[in-house]
Rosetta silent file (secondary structure, phi, psi, omega in degrees, C-alpha in Angstrom):
SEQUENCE: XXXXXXXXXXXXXXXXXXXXXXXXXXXXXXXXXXXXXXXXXXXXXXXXXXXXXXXXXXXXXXXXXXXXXXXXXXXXXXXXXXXXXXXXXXXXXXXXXXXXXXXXXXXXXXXXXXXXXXXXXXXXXXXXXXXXXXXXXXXXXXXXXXXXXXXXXXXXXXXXXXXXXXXXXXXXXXXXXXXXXXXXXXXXXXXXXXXXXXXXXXXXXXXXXXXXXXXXXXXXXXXXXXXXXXXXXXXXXXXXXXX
SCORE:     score description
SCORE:     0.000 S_00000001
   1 L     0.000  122.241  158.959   42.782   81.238  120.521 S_00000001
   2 E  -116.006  155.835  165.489   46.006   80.631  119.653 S_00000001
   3 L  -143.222   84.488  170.939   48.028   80.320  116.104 S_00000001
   4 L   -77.819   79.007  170.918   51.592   79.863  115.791 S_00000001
   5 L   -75.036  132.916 -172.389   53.243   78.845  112.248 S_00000001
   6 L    67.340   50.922 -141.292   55.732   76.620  112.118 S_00000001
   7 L  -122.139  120.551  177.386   56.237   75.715  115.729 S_00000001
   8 L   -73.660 -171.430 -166.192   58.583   72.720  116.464 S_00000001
   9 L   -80.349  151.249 -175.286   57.667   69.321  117.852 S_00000001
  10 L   -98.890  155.219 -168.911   56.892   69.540  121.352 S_00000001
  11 L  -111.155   58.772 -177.593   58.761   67.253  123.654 S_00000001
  12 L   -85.898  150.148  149.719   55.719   66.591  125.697 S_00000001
  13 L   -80.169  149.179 -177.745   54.797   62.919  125.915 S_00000001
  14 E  -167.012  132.665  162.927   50.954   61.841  125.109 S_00000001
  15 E   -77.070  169.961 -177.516   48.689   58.665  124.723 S_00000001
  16 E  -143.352  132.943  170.224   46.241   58.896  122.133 S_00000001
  17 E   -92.818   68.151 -153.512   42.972   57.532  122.295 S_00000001
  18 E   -90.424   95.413  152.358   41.231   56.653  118.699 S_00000001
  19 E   -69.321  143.148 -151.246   37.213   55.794  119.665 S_00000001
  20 L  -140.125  -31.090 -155.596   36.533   53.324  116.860 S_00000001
  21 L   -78.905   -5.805 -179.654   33.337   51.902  118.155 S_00000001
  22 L   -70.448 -169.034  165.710   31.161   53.625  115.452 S_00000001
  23 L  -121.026  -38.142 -155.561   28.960   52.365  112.509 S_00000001
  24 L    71.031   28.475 -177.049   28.584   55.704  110.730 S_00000001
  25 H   -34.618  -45.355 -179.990   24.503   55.648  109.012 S_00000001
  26 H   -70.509  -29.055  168.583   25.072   58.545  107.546 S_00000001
  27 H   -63.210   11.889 -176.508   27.984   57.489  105.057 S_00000001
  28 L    18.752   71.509  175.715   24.980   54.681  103.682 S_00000001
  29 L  -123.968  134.902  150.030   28.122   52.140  103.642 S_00000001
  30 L   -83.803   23.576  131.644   27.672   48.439  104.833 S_00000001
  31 L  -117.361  154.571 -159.471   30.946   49.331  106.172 S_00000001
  32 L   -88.423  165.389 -145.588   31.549   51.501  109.088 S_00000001
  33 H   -69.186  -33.899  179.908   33.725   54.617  107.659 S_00000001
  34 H   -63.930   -3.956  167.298   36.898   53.807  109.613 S_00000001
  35 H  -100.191    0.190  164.214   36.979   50.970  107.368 S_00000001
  36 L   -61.169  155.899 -168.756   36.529   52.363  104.186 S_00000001
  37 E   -96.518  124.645 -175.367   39.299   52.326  101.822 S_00000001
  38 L  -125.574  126.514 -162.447   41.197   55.586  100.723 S_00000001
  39 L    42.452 -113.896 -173.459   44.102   54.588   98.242 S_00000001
  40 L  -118.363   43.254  148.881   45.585   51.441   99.675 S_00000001
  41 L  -105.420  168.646  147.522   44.228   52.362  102.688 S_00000001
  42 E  -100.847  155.564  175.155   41.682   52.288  105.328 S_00000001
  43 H   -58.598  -30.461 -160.381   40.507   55.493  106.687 S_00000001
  44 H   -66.529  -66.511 -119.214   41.072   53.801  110.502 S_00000001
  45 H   -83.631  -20.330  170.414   44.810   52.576  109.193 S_00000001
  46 H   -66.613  -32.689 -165.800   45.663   56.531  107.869 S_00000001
  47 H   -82.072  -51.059  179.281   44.541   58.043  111.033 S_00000001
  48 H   -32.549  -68.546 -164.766   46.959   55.589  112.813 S_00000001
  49 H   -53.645  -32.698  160.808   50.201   56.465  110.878 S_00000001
  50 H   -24.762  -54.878 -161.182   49.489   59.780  111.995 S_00000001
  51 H  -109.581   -1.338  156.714   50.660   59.511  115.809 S_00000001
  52 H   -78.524  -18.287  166.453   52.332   56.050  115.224 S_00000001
  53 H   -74.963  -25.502 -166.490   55.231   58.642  113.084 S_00000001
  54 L   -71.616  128.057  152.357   54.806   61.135  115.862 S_00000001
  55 L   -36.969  -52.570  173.692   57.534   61.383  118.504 S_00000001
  56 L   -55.507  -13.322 -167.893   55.525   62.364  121.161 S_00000001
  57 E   -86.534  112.449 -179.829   52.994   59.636  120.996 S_00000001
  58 E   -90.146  -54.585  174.021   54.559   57.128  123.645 S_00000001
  59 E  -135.346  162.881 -172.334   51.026   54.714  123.038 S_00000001
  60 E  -126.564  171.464 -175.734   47.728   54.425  121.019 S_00000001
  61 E  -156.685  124.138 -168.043   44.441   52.670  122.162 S_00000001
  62 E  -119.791  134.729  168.686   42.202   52.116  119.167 S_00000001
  63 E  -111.302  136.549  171.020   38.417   51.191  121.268 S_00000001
  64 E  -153.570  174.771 -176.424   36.082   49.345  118.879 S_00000001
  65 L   -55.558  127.910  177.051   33.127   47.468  118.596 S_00000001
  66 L   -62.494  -48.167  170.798   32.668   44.287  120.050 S_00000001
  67 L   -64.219   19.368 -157.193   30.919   42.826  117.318 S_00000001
  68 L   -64.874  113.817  148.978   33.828   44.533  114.848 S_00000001
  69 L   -73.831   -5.950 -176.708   34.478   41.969  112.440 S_00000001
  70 L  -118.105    6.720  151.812   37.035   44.052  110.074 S_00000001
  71 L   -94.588   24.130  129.906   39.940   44.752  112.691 S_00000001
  72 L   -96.593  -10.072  170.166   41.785   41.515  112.321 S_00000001
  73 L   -99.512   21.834  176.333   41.810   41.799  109.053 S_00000001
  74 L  -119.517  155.793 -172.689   43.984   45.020  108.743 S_00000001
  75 L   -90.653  110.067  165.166   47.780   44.396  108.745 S_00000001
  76 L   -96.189  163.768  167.552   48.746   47.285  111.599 S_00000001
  77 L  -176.956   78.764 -131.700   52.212   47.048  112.718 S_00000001
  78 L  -120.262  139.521 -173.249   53.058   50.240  114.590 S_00000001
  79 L   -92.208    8.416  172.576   56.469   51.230  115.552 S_00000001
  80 L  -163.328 -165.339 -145.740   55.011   51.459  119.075 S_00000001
  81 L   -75.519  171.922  157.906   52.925   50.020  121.793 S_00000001
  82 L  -137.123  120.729  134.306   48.704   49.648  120.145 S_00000001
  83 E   -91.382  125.786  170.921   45.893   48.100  122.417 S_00000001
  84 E  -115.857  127.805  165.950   42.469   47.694  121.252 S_00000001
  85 E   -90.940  163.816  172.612   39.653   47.714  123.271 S_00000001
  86 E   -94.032  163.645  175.404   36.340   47.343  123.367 S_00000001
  87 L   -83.513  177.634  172.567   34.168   50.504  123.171 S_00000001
  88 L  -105.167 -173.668  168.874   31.000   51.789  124.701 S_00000001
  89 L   -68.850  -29.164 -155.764   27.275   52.423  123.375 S_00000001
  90 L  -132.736  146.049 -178.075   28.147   55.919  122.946 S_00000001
  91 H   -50.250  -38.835  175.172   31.383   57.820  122.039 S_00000001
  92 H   -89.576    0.725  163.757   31.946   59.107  125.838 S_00000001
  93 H   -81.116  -55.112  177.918   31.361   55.483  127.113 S_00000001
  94 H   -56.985  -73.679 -144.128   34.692   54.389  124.405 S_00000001
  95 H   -95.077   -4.644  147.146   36.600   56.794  125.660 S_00000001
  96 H   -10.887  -55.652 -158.112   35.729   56.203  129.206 S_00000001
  97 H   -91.031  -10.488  154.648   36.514   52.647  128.884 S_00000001
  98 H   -65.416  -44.564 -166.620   39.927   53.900  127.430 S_00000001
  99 H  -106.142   36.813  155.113   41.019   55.805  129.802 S_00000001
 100 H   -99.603  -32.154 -179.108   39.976   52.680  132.824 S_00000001
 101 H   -60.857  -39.954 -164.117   42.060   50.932  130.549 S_00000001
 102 L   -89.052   -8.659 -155.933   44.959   53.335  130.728 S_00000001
 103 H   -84.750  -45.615  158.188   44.890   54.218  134.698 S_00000001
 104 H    -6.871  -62.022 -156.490   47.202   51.593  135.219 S_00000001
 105 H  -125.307   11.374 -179.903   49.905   52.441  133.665 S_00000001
 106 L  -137.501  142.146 -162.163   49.282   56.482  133.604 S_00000001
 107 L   -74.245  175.928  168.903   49.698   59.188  135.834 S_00000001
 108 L  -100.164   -3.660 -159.073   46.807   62.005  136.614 S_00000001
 109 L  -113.030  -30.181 -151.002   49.295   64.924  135.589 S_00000001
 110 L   -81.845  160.152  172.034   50.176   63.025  132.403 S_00000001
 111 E   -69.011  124.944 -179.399   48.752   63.676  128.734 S_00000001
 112 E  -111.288  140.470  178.538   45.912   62.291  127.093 S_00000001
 113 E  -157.781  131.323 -145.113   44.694   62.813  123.320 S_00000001
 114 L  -129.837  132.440 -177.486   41.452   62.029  122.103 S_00000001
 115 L  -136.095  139.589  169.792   41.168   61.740  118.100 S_00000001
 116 L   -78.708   69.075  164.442   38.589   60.749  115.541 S_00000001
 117 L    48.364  -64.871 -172.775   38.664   57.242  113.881 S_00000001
 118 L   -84.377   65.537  169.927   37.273   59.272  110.778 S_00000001
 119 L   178.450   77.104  167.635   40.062   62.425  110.301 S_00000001
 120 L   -85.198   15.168  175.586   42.593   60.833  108.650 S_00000001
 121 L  -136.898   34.922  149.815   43.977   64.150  107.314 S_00000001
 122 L   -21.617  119.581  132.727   45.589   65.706  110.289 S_00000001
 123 L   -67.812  136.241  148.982   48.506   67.550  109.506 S_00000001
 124 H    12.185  -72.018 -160.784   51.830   67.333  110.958 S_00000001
 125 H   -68.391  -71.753 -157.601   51.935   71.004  112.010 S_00000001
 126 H   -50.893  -53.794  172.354   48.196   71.260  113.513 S_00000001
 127 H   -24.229  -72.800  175.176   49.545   68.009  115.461 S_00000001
 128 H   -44.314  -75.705 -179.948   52.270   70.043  116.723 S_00000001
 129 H   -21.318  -47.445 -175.780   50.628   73.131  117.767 S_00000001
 130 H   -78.425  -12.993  160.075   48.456   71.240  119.697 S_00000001
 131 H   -78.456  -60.309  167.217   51.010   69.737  121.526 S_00000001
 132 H   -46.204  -54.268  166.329   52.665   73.026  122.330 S_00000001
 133 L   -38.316  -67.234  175.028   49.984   74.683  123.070 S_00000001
 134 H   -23.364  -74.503 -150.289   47.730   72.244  125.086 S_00000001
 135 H   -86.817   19.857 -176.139   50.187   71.774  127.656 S_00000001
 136 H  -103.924   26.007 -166.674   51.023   75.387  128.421 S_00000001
 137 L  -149.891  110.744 -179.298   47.410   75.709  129.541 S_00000001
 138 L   -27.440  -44.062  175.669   46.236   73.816  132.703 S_00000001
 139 L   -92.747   12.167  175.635   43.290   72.743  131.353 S_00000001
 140 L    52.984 -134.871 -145.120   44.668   71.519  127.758 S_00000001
 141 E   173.507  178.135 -175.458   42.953   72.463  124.491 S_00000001
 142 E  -161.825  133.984  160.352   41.482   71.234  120.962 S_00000001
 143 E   -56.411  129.624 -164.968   41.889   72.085  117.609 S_00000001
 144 E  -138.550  159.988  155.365   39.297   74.345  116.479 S_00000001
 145 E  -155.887  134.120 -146.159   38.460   76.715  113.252 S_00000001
 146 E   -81.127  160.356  160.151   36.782   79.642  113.844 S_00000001
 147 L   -41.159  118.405  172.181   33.220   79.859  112.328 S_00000001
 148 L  -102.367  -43.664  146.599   32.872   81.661  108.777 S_00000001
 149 L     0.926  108.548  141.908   29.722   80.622  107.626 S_00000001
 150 L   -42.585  120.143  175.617   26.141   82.794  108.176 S_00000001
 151 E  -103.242  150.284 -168.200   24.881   80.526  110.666 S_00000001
 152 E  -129.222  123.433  130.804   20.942   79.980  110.773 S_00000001
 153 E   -51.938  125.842 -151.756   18.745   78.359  113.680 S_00000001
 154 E  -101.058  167.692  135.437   16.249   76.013  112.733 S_00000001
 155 L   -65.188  133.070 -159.440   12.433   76.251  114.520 S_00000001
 156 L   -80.858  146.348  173.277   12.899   73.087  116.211 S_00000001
 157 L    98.131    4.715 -164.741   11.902   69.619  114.496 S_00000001
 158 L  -117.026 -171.964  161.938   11.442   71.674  111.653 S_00000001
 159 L   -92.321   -1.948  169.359   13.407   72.794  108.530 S_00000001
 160 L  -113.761  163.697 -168.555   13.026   76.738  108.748 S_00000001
 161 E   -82.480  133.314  175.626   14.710   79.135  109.812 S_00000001
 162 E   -59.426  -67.130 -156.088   14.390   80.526  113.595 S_00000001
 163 E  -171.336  168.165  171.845   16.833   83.493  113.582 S_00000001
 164 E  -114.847  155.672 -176.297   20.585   83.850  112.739 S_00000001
 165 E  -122.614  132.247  179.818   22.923   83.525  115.152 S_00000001
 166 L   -42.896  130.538  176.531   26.207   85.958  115.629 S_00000001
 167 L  -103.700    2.481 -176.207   28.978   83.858  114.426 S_00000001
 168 L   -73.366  144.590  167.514   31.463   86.000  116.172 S_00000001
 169 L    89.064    9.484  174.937   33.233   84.205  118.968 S_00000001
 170 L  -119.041  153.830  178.683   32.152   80.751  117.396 S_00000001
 171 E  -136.429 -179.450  177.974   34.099   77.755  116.161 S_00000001
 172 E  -107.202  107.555 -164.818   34.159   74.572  115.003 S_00000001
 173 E   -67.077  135.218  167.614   35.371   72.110  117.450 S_00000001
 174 E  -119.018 -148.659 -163.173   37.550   69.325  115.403 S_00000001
 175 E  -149.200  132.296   54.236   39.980   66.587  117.308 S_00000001
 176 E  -100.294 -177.649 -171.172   42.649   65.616  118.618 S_00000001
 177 E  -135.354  153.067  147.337   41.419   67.006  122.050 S_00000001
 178 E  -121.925  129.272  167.381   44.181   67.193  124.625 S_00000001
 179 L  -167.056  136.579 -178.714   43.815   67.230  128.273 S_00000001
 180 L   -18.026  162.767 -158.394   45.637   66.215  131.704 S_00000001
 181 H  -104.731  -46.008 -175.532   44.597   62.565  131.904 S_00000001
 182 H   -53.339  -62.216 -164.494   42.908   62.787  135.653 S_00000001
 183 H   -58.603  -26.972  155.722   41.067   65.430  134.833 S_00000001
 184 H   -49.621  -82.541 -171.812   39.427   64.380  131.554 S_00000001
 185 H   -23.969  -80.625 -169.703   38.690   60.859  133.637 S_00000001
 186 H   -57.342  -27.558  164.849   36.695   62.718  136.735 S_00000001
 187 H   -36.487  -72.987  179.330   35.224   64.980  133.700 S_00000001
 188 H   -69.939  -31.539  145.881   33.597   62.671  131.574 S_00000001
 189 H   -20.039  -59.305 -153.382   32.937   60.206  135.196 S_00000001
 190 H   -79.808  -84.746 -177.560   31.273   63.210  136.607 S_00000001
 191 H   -22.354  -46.648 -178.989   29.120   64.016  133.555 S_00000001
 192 H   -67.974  -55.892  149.102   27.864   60.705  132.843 S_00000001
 193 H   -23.334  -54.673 -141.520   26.346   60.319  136.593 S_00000001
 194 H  -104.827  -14.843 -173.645   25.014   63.329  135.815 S_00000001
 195 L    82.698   31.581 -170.094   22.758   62.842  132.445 S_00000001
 196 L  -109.889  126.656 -171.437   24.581   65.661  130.744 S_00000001
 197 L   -58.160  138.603  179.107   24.754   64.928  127.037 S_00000001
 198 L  -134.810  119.783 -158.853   28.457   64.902  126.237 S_00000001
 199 L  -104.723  -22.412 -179.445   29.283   65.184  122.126 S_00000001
 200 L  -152.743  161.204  163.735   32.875   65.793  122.498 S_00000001
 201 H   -10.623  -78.399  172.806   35.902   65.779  125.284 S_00000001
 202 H   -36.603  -81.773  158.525   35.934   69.476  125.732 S_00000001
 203 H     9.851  -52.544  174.881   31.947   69.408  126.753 S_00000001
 204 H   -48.477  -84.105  176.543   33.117   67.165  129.339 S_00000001
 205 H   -51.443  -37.434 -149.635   35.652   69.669  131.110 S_00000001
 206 H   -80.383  -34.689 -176.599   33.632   72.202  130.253 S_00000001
 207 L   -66.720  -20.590 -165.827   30.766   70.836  132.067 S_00000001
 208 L   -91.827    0.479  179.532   33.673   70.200  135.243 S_00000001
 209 L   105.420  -20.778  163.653   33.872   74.133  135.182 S_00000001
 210 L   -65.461  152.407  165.891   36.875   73.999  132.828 S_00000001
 211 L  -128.788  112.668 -154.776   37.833   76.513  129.781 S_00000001
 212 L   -74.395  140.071  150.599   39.897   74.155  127.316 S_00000001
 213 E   -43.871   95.750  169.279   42.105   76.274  124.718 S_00000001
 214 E   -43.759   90.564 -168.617   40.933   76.818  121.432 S_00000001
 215 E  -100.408  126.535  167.825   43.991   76.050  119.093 S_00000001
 216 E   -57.533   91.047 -167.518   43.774   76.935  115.521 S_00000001
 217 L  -119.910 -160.445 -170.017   44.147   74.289  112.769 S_00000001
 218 L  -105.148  173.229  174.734   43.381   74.023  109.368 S_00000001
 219 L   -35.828  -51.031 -177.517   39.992   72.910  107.400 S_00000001
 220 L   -59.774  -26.208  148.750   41.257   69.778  105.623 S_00000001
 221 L   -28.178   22.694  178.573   40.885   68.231  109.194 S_00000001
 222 L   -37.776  145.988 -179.557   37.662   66.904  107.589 S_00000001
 223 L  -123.405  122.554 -145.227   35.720   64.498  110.029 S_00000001
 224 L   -91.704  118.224 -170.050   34.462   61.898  106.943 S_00000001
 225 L  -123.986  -40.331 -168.280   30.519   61.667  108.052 S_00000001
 226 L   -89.313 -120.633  129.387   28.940   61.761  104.384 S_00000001
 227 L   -99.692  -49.126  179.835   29.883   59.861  101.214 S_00000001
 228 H   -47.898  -28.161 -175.883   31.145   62.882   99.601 S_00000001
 229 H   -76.516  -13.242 -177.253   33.586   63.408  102.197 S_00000001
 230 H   -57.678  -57.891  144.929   35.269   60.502  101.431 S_00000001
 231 H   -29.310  -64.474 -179.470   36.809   61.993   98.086 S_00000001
 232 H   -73.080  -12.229  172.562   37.598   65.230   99.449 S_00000001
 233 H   -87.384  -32.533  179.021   39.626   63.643  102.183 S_00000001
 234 H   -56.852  -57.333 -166.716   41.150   61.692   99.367 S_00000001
 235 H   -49.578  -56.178 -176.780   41.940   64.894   97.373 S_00000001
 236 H   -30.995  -74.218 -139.366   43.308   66.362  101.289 S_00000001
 237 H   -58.497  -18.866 -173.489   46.002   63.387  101.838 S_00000001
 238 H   -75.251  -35.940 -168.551   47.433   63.739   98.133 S_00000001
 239 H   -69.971   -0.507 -174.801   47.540   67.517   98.311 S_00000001
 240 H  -104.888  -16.516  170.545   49.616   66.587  102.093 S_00000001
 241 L   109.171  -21.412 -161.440   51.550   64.385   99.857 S_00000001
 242 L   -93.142   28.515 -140.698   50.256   61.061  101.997 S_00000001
 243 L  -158.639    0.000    0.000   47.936   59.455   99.090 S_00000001
Protein backbone atom coordinates (compact mmCIF):
# COMPACT_ATOMS: atom_id res chain seq x y z
CA UNK A 1 0.00 0.00 0.00
CA UNK A 2 1.10 3.14 -0.65
CA UNK A 3 -0.20 6.91 0.32
CA UNK A 4 1.54 9.96 -0.49
CA UNK A 5 -0.29 13.55 -0.10
CA UNK A 6 0.16 15.93 -2.39
CA UNK A 7 2.49 14.31 -4.85
CA UNK A 8 3.09 16.19 -8.18
CA UNK A 9 2.00 15.19 -11.66
CA UNK A 10 3.97 12.45 -12.88
CA UNK A 11 5.65 12.90 -16.20
CA UNK A 12 4.90 9.40 -17.22
CA UNK A 13 2.90 9.14 -20.43
CA UNK A 14 -0.43 6.78 -20.44
CA UNK A 15 -3.43 5.75 -22.74
CA UNK A 16 -6.54 5.34 -21.03
CA UNK A 17 -8.99 2.91 -21.82
CA UNK A 18 -12.83 3.84 -20.76
CA UNK A 19 -14.97 0.25 -21.33
CA UNK A 20 -18.33 1.79 -22.19
CA UNK A 21 -20.01 -1.26 -23.53
CA UNK A 22 -22.38 -1.62 -20.49
CA UNK A 23 -26.22 -1.38 -19.98
CA UNK A 24 -26.19 -1.14 -16.19
CA UNK A 25 -29.83 -3.30 -14.86
CA UNK A 26 -29.21 -2.44 -11.74
CA UNK A 27 -29.58 1.50 -12.03
CA UNK A 28 -33.53 0.42 -13.46
CA UNK A 29 -32.77 3.32 -16.18
CA UNK A 30 -33.85 2.85 -19.91
CA UNK A 31 -30.59 4.47 -20.20
CA UNK A 32 -27.33 2.84 -19.65
CA UNK A 33 -25.63 4.90 -16.59
CA UNK A 34 -22.76 6.35 -18.65
CA UNK A 35 -25.45 8.22 -20.19
CA UNK A 36 -27.25 9.55 -17.50
CA UNK A 37 -27.18 13.14 -16.92
CA UNK A 38 -25.36 14.76 -13.84
CA UNK A 39 -25.71 18.69 -14.08
CA UNK A 40 -25.22 19.50 -17.72
CA UNK A 41 -23.62 16.48 -18.02
CA UNK A 42 -23.41 12.91 -18.85
CA UNK A 43 -21.82 10.66 -16.42
CA UNK A 44 -19.66 9.09 -19.68
CA UNK A 45 -18.81 13.00 -20.76
CA UNK A 46 -17.47 13.83 -16.81
CA UNK A 47 -15.37 10.81 -16.68
CA UNK A 48 -13.79 12.03 -20.00
CA UNK A 49 -12.75 15.59 -18.87
CA UNK A 50 -10.99 13.83 -16.31
CA UNK A 51 -7.85 12.50 -18.40
CA UNK A 52 -8.74 14.72 -21.46
CA UNK A 53 -7.30 17.86 -18.67
CA UNK A 54 -4.61 15.46 -17.61
CA UNK A 55 -1.09 15.97 -18.96
CA UNK A 56 -0.09 12.65 -18.95
CA UNK A 57 -2.91 11.20 -20.91
CA UNK A 58 -1.28 11.24 -24.53
CA UNK A 59 -4.86 9.23 -25.87
CA UNK A 60 -8.33 7.90 -24.74
CA UNK A 61 -10.30 4.92 -26.29
CA UNK A 62 -13.90 5.05 -25.13
CA UNK A 63 -15.17 0.97 -26.29
CA UNK A 64 -18.98 0.87 -26.53
CA UNK A 65 -21.76 -0.97 -27.62
CA UNK A 66 -22.45 -1.69 -31.00
CA UNK A 67 -25.96 -1.19 -30.84
CA UNK A 68 -25.13 2.30 -28.69
CA UNK A 69 -27.46 4.66 -30.01
CA UNK A 70 -26.60 7.75 -27.52
CA UNK A 71 -22.80 8.35 -28.48
CA UNK A 72 -23.34 10.54 -31.47
CA UNK A 73 -25.39 12.47 -29.79
CA UNK A 74 -22.89 13.84 -27.13
CA UNK A 75 -20.88 16.92 -28.27
CA UNK A 76 -17.13 15.50 -27.10
CA UNK A 77 -14.40 17.58 -28.33
CA UNK A 78 -11.25 16.61 -26.45
CA UNK A 79 -8.12 18.54 -26.51
CA UNK A 80 -6.54 15.25 -27.63
CA UNK A 81 -6.59 12.22 -29.77
CA UNK A 82 -10.40 9.96 -28.74
CA UNK A 83 -11.24 6.64 -30.67
CA UNK A 84 -14.26 4.72 -30.00
CA UNK A 85 -14.59 1.30 -30.44
CA UNK A 86 -16.69 -1.29 -30.31
CA UNK A 87 -16.75 -3.39 -27.09
CA UNK A 88 -17.07 -7.00 -26.13
CA UNK A 89 -19.93 -9.22 -24.43
CA UNK A 90 -18.18 -8.85 -21.27
CA UNK A 91 -16.01 -6.07 -19.68
CA UNK A 92 -12.57 -8.12 -20.29
CA UNK A 93 -13.64 -8.76 -23.97
CA UNK A 94 -13.92 -4.34 -24.26
CA UNK A 95 -10.89 -3.99 -22.97
CA UNK A 96 -9.29 -6.70 -24.91
CA UNK A 97 -10.58 -5.32 -28.04
CA UNK A 98 -8.96 -1.98 -26.82
CA UNK A 99 -5.88 -2.85 -26.33
CA UNK A 100 -5.84 -4.98 -30.26
CA UNK A 101 -6.87 -1.70 -31.14
CA UNK A 102 -3.96 0.08 -29.53
CA UNK A 103 -0.96 -2.50 -30.47
CA UNK A 104 -0.36 -0.57 -33.38
CA UNK A 105 0.60 2.34 -32.36
CA UNK A 106 1.93 1.24 -28.65
CA UNK A 107 4.85 -0.21 -27.29
CA UNK A 108 4.86 -3.40 -24.70
CA UNK A 109 6.94 -1.30 -22.04
CA UNK A 110 4.51 1.60 -22.46
CA UNK A 111 1.47 2.58 -20.07
CA UNK A 112 -1.94 1.57 -20.14
CA UNK A 113 -4.97 2.79 -17.85
CA UNK A 114 -8.08 1.10 -17.51
CA UNK A 115 -11.06 3.33 -15.98
CA UNK A 116 -14.76 3.00 -15.34
CA UNK A 117 -17.35 4.62 -17.74
CA UNK A 118 -19.38 5.06 -14.37
CA UNK A 119 -16.65 7.03 -11.79
CA UNK A 120 -16.93 10.26 -12.87
CA UNK A 121 -15.55 11.61 -9.55
CA UNK A 122 -11.91 10.84 -9.72
CA UNK A 123 -9.88 13.30 -8.19
CA UNK A 124 -7.00 15.07 -9.52
CA UNK A 125 -4.64 13.93 -6.74
CA UNK A 126 -5.77 10.05 -6.60
CA UNK A 127 -5.06 10.47 -10.54
CA UNK A 128 -1.69 11.52 -9.71
CA UNK A 129 -0.64 9.11 -7.18
CA UNK A 130 -1.48 6.55 -9.37
CA UNK A 131 0.63 7.70 -11.89
CA UNK A 132 3.60 7.98 -9.58
CA UNK A 133 3.20 5.17 -8.02
CA UNK A 134 2.13 2.59 -10.72
CA UNK A 135 5.13 3.05 -12.64
CA UNK A 136 7.72 2.67 -9.90
CA UNK A 137 6.43 -0.89 -9.55
CA UNK A 138 7.02 -3.40 -12.43
CA UNK A 139 3.88 -4.73 -12.34
CA UNK A 140 1.77 -1.30 -12.07
CA UNK A 141 -1.05 -0.83 -9.54
CA UNK A 142 -4.83 0.33 -8.86
CA UNK A 143 -6.46 2.52 -6.70
CA UNK A 144 -7.80 0.80 -3.81
CA UNK A 145 -9.44 1.70 -0.17
CA UNK A 146 -8.78 -0.44 2.42
CA UNK A 147 -11.85 -2.36 3.82
CA UNK A 148 -13.65 -0.79 7.02
CA UNK A 149 -16.77 -2.40 7.08
CA UNK A 150 -17.62 -5.89 9.31
CA UNK A 151 -17.69 -8.01 6.40
CA UNK A 152 -20.23 -11.07 6.47
CA UNK A 153 -20.30 -14.28 4.10
CA UNK A 154 -23.46 -15.29 2.82
CA UNK A 155 -24.46 -19.39 2.83
CA UNK A 156 -24.42 -19.53 -0.79
CA UNK A 157 -27.67 -18.72 -2.96
CA UNK A 158 -28.96 -17.71 0.17
CA UNK A 159 -29.39 -14.47 2.23
CA UNK A 160 -27.76 -15.54 5.69
CA UNK A 161 -24.99 -15.24 7.10
CA UNK A 162 -22.04 -17.99 6.72
CA UNK A 163 -19.29 -16.54 8.99
CA UNK A 164 -17.44 -13.15 9.10
CA UNK A 165 -14.56 -12.72 7.40
CA UNK A 166 -11.21 -10.82 8.85
CA UNK A 167 -11.26 -7.59 7.09
CA UNK A 168 -7.66 -7.03 7.85
CA UNK A 169 -5.50 -7.03 4.76
CA UNK A 170 -8.70 -6.38 2.55
CA UNK A 171 -9.66 -3.63 0.14
CA UNK A 172 -11.78 -2.38 -2.18
CA UNK A 173 -10.48 -2.50 -5.62
CA UNK A 174 -11.75 0.89 -7.52
CA UNK A 175 -10.20 2.09 -11.15
CA UNK A 176 -8.14 3.55 -12.99
CA UNK A 177 -5.97 0.31 -13.08
CA UNK A 178 -2.50 0.90 -14.46
CA UNK A 179 -0.26 -1.58 -15.96
CA UNK A 180 2.69 -2.05 -18.64
CA UNK A 181 0.62 -2.39 -21.80
CA UNK A 182 2.21 -6.00 -22.99
CA UNK A 183 1.70 -7.38 -20.01
CA UNK A 184 -1.94 -6.53 -19.26
CA UNK A 185 -2.52 -7.79 -23.18
CA UNK A 186 -0.84 -11.51 -22.58
CA UNK A 187 -2.78 -11.21 -19.02
CA UNK A 188 -6.18 -10.84 -19.89
CA UNK A 189 -5.22 -13.13 -23.56
CA UNK A 190 -3.97 -15.76 -21.26
CA UNK A 191 -6.97 -15.75 -18.88
CA UNK A 192 -9.64 -15.77 -21.31
CA UNK A 193 -8.20 -19.15 -23.07
CA UNK A 194 -8.22 -20.21 -19.85
CA UNK A 195 -12.05 -19.88 -18.47
CA UNK A 196 -10.87 -17.89 -15.50
CA UNK A 197 -13.57 -15.41 -14.56
CA UNK A 198 -11.88 -12.02 -14.80
CA UNK A 199 -14.02 -8.96 -12.87
CA UNK A 200 -11.34 -6.46 -13.04
CA UNK A 201 -7.66 -5.76 -14.74
CA UNK A 202 -5.74 -6.60 -11.66
CA UNK A 203 -7.48 -10.32 -11.56
CA UNK A 204 -6.02 -10.60 -14.86
CA UNK A 205 -2.22 -10.08 -13.80
CA UNK A 206 -2.91 -11.55 -10.87
CA UNK A 207 -4.01 -14.67 -12.44
CA UNK A 208 -0.41 -14.19 -14.83
CA UNK A 209 1.38 -14.63 -11.35
CA UNK A 210 1.55 -10.84 -10.90
CA UNK A 211 1.18 -8.67 -7.48
CA UNK A 212 -0.26 -5.20 -8.81
CA UNK A 213 0.25 -2.25 -6.13
CA UNK A 214 -2.42 -1.28 -4.03
CA UNK A 215 -2.48 2.64 -4.16
CA UNK A 216 -4.62 4.47 -1.78
CA UNK A 217 -7.39 6.84 -2.98
CA UNK A 218 -10.25 8.32 -1.61
CA UNK A 219 -14.09 7.02 -1.22
CA UNK A 220 -15.88 9.59 -3.41
CA UNK A 221 -14.38 7.40 -6.29
CA UNK A 222 -17.97 6.05 -6.27
CA UNK A 223 -18.55 3.45 -9.17
CA UNK A 224 -22.50 4.74 -9.94
CA UNK A 225 -24.24 1.02 -10.03
CA UNK A 226 -27.60 1.97 -8.10
CA UNK A 227 -29.98 4.91 -8.54
CA UNK A 228 -28.99 6.38 -5.35
CA UNK A 229 -25.56 6.65 -6.39
CA UNK A 230 -26.32 8.90 -8.89
CA UNK A 231 -26.99 11.87 -6.34
CA UNK A 232 -24.19 11.15 -4.18
CA UNK A 233 -21.83 11.36 -7.10
CA UNK A 234 -23.64 14.56 -7.83
CA UNK A 235 -23.12 15.85 -4.24
CA UNK A 236 -19.03 14.34 -4.86
CA UNK A 237 -18.33 16.60 -8.14
CA UNK A 238 -19.80 19.89 -6.43
CA UNK A 239 -17.98 19.26 -3.17
CA UNK A 240 -14.60 18.77 -5.97
CA UNK A 241 -15.89 21.98 -7.24
CA UNK A 242 -16.67 20.22 -10.92
CA UNK A 243 -20.72 20.40 -10.72
Amino acid sequence: MIKIKKMKSSNVAVKVIIPAAGVGKRMKSPLPKQYLRLGNKTVLEHTLSIFAAHPAVTEIVVAISESDEYWPGLDVSLQKPLHVINGGNERCDTVLNALTFLQRSTAKDDWVMVHDAARPCLRTEDLDLLLQSAQQHESGGLLAIPVRDTMKRALKDTTRVKCTEQREGLWHALTPQMFPFGLLKNALQDALENNILITDESSAMEYAGYQPLLVEGHADNLKITRPEDLALAGFYLQQQGKQ
